[in-house]
mmCIF file as gemmi writes it, N, C-alpha and C atoms, coordinates in Angstrom:
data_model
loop_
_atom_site.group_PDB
_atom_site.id
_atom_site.type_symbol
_atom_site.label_atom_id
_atom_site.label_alt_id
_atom_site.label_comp_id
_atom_site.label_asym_id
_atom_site.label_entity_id
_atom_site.label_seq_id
_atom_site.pdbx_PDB_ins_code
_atom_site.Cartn_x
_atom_site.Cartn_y
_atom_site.Cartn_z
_atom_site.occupancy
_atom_site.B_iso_or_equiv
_atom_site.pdbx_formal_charge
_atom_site.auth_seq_id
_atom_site.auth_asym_id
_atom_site.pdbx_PDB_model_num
ATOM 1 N N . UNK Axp A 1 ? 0.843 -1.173 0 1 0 ? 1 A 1
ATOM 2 C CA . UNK Axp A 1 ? 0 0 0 1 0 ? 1 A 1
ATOM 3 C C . UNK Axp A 1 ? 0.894 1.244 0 1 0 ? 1 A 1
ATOM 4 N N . UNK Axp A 2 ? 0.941 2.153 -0.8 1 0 ? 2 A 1
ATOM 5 C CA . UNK Axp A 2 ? 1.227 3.426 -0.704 1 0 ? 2 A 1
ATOM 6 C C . UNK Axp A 2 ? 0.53 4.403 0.004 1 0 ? 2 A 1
ATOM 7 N N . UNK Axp A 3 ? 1.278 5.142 0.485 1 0 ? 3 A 1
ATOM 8 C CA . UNK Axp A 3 ? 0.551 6.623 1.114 1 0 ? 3 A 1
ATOM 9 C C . UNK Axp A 3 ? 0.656 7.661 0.217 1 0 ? 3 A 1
ATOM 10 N N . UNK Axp A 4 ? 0.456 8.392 -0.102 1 0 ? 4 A 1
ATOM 11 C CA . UNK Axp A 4 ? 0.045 9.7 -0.8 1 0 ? 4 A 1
ATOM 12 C C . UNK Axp A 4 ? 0.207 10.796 0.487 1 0 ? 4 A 1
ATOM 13 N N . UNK Axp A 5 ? 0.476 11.62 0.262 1 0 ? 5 A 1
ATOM 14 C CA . UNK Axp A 5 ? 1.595 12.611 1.139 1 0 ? 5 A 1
ATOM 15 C C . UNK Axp A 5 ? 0.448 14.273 0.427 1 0 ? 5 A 1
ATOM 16 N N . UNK Axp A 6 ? -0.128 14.904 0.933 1 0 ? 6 A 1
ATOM 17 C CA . UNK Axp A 6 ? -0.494 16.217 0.792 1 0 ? 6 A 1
ATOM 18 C C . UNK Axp A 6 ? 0.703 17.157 0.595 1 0 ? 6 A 1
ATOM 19 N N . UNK Axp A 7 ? 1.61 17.124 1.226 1 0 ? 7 A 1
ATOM 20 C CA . UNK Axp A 7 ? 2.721 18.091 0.998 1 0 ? 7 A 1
ATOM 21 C C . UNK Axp A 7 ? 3.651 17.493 0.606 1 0 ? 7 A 1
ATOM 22 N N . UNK Axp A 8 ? 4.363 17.834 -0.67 1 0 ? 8 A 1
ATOM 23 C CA . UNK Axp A 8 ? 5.256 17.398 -1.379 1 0 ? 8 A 1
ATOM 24 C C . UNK Axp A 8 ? 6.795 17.319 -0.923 1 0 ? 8 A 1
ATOM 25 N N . UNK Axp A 9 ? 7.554 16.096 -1.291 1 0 ? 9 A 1
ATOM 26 C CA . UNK Axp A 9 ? 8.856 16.541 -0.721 1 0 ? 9 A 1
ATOM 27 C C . UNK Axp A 9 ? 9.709 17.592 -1.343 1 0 ? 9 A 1
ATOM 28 N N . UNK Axp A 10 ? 10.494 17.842 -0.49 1 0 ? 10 A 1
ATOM 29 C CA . UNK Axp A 10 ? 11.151 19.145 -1.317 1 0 ? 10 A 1
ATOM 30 C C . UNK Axp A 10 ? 12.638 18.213 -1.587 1 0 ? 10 A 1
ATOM 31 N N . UNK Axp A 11 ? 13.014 18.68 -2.764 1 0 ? 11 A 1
ATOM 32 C CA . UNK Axp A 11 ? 14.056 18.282 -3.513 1 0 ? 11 A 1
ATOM 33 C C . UNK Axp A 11 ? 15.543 19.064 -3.109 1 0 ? 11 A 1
ATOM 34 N N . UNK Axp A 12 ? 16.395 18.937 -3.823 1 0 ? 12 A 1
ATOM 35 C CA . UNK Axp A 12 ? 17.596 20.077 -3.71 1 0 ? 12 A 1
ATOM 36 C C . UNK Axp A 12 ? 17.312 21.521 -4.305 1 0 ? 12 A 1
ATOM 37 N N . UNK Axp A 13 ? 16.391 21.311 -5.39 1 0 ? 13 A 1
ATOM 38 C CA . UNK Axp A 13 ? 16.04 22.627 -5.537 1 0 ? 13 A 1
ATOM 39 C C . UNK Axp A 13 ? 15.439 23.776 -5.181 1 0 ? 13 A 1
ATOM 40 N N . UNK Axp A 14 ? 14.689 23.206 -4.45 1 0 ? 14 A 1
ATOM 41 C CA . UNK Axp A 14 ? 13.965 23.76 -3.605 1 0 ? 14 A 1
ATOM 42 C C . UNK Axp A 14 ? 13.662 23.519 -2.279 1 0 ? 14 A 1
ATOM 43 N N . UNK Axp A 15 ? 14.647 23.065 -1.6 1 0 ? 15 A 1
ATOM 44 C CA . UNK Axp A 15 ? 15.089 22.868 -0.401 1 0 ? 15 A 1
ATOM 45 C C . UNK Axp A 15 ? 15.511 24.322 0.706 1 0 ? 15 A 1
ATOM 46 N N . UNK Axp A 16 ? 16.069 24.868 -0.034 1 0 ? 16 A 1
ATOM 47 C CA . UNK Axp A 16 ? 16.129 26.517 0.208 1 0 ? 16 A 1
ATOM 48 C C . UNK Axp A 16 ? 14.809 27.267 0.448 1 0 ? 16 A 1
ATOM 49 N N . UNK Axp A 17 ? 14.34 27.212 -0.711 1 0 ? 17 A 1
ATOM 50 C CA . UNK Axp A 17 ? 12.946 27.835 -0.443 1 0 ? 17 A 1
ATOM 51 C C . UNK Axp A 17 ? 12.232 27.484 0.581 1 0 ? 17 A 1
ATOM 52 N N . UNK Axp A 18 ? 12.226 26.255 0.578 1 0 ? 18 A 1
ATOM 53 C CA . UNK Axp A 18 ? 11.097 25.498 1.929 1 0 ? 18 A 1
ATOM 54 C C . UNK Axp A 18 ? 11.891 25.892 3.317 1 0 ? 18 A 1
ATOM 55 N N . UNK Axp A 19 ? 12.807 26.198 3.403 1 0 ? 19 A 1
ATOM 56 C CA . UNK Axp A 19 ? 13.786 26.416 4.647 1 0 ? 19 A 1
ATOM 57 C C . UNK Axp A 19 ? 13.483 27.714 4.751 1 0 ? 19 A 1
ATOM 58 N N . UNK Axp A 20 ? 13.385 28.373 3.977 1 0 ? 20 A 1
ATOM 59 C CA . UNK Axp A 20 ? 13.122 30.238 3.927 1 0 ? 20 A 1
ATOM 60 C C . UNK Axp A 20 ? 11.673 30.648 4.31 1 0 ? 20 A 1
ATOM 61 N N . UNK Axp A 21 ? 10.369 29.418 4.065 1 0 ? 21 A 1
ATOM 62 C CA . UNK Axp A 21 ? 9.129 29.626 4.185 1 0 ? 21 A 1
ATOM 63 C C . UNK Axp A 21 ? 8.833 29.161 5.575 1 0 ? 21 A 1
ATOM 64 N N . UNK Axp A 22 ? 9.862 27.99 6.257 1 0 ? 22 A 1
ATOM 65 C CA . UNK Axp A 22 ? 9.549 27.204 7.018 1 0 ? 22 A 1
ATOM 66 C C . UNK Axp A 22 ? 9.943 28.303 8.339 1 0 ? 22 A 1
ATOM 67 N N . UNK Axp A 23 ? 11.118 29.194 8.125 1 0 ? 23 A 1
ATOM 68 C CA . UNK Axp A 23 ? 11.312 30.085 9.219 1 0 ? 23 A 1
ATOM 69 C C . UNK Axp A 23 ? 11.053 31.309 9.182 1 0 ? 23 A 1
ATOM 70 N N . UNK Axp A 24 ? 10.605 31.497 8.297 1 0 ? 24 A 1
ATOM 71 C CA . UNK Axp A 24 ? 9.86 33.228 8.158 1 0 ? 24 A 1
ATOM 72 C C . UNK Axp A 24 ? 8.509 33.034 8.454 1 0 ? 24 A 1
ATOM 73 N N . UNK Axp A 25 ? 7.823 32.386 8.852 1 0 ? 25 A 1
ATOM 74 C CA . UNK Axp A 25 ? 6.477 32.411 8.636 1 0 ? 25 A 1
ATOM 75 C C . UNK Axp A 25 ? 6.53 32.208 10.327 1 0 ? 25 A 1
ATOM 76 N N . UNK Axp A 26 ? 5.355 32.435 10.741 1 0 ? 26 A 1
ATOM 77 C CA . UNK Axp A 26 ? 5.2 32.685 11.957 1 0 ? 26 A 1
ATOM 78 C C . UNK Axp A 26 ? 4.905 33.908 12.922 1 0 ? 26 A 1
ATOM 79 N N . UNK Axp A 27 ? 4.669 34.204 13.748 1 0 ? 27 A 1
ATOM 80 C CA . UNK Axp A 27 ? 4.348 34.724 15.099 1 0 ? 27 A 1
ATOM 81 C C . UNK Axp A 27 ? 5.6 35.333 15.652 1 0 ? 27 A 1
ATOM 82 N N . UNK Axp A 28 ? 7.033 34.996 15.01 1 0 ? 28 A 1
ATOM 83 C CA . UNK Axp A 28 ? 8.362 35.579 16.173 1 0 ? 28 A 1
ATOM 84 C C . UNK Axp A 28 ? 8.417 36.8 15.958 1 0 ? 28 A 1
ATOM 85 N N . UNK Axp A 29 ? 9.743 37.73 16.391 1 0 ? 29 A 1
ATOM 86 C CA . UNK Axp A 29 ? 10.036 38.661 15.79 1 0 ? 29 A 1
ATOM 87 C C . UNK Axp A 29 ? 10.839 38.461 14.413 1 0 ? 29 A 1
ATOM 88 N N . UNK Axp A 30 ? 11.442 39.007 13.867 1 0 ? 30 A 1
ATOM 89 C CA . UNK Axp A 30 ? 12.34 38.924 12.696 1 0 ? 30 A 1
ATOM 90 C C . UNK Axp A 30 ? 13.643 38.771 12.842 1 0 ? 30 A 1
ATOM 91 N N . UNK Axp A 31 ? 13.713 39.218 14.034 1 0 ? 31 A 1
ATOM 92 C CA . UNK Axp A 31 ? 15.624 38.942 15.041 1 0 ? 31 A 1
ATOM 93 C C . UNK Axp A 31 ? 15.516 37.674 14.967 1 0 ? 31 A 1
ATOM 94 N N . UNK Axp A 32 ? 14.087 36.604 15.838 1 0 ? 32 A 1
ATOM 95 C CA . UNK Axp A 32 ? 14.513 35.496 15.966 1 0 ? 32 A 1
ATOM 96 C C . UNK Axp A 32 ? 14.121 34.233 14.732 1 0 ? 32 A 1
ATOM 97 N N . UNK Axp A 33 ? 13.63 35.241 13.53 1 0 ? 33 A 1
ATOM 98 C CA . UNK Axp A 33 ? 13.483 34.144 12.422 1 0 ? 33 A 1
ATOM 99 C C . UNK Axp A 33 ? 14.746 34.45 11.86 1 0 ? 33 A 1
ATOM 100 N N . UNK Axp A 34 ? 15.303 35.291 11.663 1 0 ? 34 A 1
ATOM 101 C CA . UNK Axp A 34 ? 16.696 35.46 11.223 1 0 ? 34 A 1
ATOM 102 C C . UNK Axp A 34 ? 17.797 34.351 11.489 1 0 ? 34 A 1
ATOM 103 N N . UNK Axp A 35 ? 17.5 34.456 13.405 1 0 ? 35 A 1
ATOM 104 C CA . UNK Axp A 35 ? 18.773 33.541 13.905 1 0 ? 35 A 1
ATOM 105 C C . UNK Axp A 35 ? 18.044 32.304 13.686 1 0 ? 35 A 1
ATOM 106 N N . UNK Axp A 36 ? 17.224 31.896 13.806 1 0 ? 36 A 1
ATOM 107 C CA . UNK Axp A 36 ? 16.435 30.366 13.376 1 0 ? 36 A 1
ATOM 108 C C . UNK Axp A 36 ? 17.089 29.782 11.689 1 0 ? 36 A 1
ATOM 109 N N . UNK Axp A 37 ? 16.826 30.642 11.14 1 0 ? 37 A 1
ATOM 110 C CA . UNK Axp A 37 ? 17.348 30.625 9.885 1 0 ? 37 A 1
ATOM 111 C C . UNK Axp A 37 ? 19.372 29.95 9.475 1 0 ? 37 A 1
ATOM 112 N N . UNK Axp A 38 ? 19.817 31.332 10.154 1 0 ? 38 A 1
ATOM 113 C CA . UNK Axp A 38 ? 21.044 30.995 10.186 1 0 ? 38 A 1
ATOM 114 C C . UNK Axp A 38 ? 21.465 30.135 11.011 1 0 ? 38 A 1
ATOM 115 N N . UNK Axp A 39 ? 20.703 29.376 12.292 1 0 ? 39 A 1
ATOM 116 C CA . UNK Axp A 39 ? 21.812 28.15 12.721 1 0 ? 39 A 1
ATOM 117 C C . UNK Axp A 39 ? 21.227 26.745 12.28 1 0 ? 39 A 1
ATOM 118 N N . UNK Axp A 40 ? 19.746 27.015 11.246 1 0 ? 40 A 1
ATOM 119 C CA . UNK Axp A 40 ? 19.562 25.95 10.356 1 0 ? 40 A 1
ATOM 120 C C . UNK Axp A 40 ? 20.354 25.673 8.989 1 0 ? 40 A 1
ATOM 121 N N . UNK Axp A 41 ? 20.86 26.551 8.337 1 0 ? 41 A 1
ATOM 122 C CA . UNK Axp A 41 ? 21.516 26.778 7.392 1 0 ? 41 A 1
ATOM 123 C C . UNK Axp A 41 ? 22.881 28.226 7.283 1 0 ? 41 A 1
ATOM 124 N N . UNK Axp A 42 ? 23.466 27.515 8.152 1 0 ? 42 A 1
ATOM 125 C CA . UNK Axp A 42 ? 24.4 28.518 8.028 1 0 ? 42 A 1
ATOM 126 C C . UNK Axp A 42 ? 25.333 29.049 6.931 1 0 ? 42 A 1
ATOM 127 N N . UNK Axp A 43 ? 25.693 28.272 5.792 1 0 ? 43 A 1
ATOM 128 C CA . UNK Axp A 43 ? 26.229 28.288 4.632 1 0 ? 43 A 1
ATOM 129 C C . UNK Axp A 43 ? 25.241 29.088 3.565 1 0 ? 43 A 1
ATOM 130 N N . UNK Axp A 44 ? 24.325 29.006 3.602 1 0 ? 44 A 1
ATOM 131 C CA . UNK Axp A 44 ? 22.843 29.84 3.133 1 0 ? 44 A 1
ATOM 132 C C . UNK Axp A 44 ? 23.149 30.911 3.37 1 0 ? 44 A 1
ATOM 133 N N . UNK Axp A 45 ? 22.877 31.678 4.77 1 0 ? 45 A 1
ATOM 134 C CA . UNK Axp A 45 ? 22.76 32.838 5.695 1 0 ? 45 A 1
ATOM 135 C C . UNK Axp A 45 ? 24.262 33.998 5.043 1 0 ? 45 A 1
ATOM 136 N N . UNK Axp A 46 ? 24.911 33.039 5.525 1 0 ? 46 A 1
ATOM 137 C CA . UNK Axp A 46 ? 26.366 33.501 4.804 1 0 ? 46 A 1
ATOM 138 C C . UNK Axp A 46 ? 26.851 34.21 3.479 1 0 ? 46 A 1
ATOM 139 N N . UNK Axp A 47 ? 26.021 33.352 2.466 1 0 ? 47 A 1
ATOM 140 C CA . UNK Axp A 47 ? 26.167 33.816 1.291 1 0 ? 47 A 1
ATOM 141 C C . UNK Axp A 47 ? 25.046 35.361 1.193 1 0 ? 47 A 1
ATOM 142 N N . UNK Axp A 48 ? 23.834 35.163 1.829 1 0 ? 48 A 1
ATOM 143 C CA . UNK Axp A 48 ? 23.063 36.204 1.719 1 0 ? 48 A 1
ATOM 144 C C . UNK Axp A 48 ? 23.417 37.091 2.149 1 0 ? 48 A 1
ATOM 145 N N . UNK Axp A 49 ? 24.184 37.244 3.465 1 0 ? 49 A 1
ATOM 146 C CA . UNK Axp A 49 ? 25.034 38.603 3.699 1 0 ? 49 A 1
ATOM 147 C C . UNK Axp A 49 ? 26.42 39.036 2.722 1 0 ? 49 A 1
ATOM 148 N N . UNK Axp A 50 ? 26.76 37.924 2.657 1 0 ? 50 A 1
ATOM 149 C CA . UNK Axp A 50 ? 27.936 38.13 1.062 1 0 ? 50 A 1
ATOM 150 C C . UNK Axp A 50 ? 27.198 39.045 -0.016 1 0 ? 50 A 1
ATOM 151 N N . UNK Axp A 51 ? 26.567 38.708 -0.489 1 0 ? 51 A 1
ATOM 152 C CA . UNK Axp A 51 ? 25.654 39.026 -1.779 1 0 ? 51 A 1
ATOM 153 C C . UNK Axp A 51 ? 24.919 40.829 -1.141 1 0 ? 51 A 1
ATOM 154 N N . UNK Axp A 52 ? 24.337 40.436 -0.017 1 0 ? 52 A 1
ATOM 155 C CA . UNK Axp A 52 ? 23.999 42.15 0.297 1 0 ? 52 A 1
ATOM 156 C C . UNK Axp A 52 ? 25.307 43.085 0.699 1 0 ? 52 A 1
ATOM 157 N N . UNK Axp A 53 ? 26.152 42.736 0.996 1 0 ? 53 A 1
ATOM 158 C CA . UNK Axp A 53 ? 27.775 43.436 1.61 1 0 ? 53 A 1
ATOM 159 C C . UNK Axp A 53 ? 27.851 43.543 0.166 1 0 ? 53 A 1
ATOM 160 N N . UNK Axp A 54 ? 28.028 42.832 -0.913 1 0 ? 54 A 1
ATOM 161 C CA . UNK Axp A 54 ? 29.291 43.467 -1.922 1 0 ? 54 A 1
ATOM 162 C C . UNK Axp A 54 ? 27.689 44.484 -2.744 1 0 ? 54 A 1
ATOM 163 N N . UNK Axp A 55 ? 26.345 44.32 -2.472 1 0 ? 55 A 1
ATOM 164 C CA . UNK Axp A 55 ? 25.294 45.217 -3.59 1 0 ? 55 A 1
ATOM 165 C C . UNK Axp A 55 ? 25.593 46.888 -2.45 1 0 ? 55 A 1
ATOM 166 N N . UNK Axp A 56 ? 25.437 46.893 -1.097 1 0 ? 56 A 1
ATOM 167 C CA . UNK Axp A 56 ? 26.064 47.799 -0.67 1 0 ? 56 A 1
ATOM 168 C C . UNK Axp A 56 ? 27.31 48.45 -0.596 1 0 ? 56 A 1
ATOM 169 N N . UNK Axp A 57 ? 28.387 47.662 -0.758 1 0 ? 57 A 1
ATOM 170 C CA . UNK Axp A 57 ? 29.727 47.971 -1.193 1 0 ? 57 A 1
ATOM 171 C C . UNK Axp A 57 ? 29.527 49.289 -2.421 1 0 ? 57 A 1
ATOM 172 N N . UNK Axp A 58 ? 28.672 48.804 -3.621 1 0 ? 58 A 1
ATOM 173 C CA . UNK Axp A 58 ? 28.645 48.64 -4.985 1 0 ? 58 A 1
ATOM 174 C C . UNK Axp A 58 ? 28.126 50.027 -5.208 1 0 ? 58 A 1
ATOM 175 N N . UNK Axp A 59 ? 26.808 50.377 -4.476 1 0 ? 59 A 1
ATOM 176 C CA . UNK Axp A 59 ? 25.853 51.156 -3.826 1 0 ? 59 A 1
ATOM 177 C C . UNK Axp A 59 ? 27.045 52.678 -3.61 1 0 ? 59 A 1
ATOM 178 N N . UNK Axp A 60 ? 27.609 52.327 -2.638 1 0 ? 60 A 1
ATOM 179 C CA . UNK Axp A 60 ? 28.538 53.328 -2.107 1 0 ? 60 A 1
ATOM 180 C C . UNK Axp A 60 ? 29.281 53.682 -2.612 1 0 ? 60 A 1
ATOM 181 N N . UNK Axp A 61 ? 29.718 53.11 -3.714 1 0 ? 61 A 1
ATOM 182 C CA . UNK Axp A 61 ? 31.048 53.501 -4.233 1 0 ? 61 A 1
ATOM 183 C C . UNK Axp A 61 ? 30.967 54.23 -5.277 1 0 ? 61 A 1
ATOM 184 N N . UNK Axp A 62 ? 29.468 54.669 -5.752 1 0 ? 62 A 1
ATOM 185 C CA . UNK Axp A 62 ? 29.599 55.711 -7.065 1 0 ? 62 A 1
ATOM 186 C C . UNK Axp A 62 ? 28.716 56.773 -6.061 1 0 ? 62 A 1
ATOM 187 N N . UNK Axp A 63 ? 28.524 56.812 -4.662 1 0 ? 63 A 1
ATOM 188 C CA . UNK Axp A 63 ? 28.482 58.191 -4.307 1 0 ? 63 A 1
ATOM 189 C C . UNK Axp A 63 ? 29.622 59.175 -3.896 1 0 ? 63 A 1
ATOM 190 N N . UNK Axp A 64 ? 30.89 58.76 -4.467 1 0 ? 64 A 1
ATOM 191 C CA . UNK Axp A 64 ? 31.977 59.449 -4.159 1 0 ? 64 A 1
ATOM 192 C C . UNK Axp A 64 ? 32.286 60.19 -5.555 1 0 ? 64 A 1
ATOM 193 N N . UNK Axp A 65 ? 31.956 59.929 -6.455 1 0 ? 65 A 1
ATOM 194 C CA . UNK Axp A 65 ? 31.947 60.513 -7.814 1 0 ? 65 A 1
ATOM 195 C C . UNK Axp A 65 ? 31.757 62.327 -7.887 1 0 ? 65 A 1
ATOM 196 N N . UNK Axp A 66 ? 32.306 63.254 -8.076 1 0 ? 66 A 1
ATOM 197 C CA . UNK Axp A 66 ? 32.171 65.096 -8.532 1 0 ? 66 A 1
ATOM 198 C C . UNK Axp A 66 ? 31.833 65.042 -9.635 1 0 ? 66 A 1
């Protein structure tokens, strides 16, 4: 006999996503879906501050322009 499952498994591709829906959603504050986030996926978390550090880097650096 098989079971049939309502919620689908999540794959590698979308394993991220479901991790991003699974801790943002809720009742906390945003401090503690943040840290929920990053000590579930810390290699994730990491890159997303990578990626916003160098668009702010990027940001800043043509307001020095005369």
């Amino acid at each position: 006999m098989v079971e049939t499952n309502d919620v689908p498994a999540s794959n590698d591709k979308t394993g991220l996503a479901d991790s991003l829906r699974e801790h943002f959603s809720g009742d906390a504050s945003l401090l503690e879906k943040v840290q929920s986030f990053a000590k579930a996926r810390p290699w994730a978390s990491g890159l997303l501050v990578g990626v916003a550090g160098l668009l702010l880097a990027g940001s800043l650096r043509g307001k020095n322009k005369r």
